[in-house]
C-alpha positions in Angstrom: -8.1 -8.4 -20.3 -11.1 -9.9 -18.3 -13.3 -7.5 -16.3 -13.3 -10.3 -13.3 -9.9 -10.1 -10.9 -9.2 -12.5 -8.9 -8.3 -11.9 -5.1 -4.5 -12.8 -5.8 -5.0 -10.5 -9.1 -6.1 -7.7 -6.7 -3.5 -8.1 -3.9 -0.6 -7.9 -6.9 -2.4 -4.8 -8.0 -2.6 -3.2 -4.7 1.1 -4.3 -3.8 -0.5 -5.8 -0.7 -1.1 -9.6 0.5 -4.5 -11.4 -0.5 -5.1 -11.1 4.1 -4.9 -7.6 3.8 -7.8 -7.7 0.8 -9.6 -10.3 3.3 -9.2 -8.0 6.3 -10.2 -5.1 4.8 -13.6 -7.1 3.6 -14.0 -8.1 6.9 -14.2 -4.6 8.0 -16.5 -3.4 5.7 -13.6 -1.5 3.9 -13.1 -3.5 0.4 -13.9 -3.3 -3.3 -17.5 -4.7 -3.7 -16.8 -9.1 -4.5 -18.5 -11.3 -6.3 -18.8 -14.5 -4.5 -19.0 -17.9 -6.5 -19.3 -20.6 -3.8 -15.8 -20.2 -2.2 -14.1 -17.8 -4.9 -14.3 -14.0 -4.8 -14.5 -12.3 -7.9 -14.1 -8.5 -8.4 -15.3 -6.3 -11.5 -12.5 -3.8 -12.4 -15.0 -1.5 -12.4 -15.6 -1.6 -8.9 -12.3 -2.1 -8.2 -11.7 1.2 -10.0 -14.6 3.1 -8.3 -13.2 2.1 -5.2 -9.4 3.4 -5.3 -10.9 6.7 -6.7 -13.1 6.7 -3.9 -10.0 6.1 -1.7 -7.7 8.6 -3.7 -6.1 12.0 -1.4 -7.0 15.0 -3.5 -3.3 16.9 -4.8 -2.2 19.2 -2.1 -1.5 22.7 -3.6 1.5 24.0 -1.7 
């Protein structure tokens, strides 16, 4: 498994389109990209960092 994702790699991950990753780049809201001329490129690490960052702690009901 390569440590690079692709935007359509993330989008399948995220059950979401590759917009929504584009919007929420544009808004500041993303995973940290890599840009290579026109491709973006995203570590799994900060991919991972990212959705932990993102996660709801467990409600205790």
């Amino acid at each position: 498994m390569s440590d690079l994702m692709t935007i359509d790699e993330l989008a399948t991950l995220l059950r979401t389109s590759p917009s929504t990753i584009y919007h929420l780049r544009a808004e500041g809201r993303g995973p940290r990209a890599i840009k290579l001329s026109r491709r973006l490129l995203f570590l799994r690490s900060d991919v991972t960092a990212w959705l932990d960052a993102h996660t709801e702690p467990q409600r205790i009901e």
